[in-house]
C-alpha positions in Angstrom: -84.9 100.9 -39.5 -83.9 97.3 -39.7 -87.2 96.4 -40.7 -87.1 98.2 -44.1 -83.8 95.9 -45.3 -85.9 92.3 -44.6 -86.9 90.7 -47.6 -91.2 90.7 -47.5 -91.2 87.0 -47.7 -89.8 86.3 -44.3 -88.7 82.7 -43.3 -86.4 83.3 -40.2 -87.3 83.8 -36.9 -84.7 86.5 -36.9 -86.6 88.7 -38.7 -90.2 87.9 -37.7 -88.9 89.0 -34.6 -87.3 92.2 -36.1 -90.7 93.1 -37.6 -92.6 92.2 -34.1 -90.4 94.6 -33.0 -91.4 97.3 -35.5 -95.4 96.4 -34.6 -94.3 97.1 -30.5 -92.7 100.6 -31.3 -95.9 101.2 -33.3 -94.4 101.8 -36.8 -97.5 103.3 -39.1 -99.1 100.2 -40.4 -98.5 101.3 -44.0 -95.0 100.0 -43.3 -96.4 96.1 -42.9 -97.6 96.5 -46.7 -94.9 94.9 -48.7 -94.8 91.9 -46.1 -98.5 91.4 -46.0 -98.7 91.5 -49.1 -95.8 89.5 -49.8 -96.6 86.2 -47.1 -100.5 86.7 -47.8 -102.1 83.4 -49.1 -105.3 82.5 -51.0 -106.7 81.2 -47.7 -105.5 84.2 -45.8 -106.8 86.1 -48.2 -110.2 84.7 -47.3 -110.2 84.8 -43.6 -109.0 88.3 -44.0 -112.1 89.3 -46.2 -114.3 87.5 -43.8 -113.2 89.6 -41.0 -113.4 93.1 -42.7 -116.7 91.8 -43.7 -117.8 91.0 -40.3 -116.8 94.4 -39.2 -113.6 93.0 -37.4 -110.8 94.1 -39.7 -107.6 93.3 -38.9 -105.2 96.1 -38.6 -101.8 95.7 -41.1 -99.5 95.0 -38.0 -102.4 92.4 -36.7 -102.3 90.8 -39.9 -98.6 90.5 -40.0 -98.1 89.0 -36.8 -101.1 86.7 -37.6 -99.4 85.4 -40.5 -95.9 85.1 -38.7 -97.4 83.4 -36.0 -99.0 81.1 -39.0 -96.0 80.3 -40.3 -94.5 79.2 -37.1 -91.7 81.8 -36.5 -93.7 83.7 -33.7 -95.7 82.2 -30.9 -99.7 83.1 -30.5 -98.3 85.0 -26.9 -95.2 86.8 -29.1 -97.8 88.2 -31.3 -100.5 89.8 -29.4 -98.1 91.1 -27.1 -96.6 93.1 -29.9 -99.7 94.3 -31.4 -101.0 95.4 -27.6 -97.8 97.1 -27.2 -98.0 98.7 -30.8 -101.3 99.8 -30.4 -100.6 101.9 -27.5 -97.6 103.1 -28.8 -99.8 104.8 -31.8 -102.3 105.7 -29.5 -99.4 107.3 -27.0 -98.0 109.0 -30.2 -101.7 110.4 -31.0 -102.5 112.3 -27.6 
């Protein structure tokens, strides 16, 4: 898939949205790894360990869009629409 030749640090809105697309066709999260890991800050870090803590952890593809939509390549709307769309696409996959 496209998604696989992006550099993990992405900068363009190009590729944010080629990832977004990966999240809608529900691509298994361990996929999202390298660019969480990769665009993850200190401060993300924290909100991210606050959530799991709170018992609201954030799924890999949630995350991702989260921190695309952070960096200003995706809109708020762009991002939970994906995640929505990937999460039924797992959950289509599942049954």
């Amino acid at each position: 898939m496209a998604y696989r030749n992006l550099s993990p640090v992405v900068t363009e809105r190009a590729d944010a949205l080629v990832l977004l697309e990966a999240i809608r066709e529900g691509v298994p999260d361990t996929e999202f790894a390298p660019f969480v890991r990769a665009m993850t800050s200190h401060d993300d870090e924290q909100t991210f360990a606050i959530m799991r803590g709170s018992g609201n952890e954030m799924s890999l593809p949630t995350q991702l869009a989260s921190l695309l939509e952070g960096a200003g390549l995706i809109t708020m709307e762009e991002a939970i629409e994906a995640a929505v769309a990937g999460r039924r696409a797992r959950e289509g996959a599942a049954a």
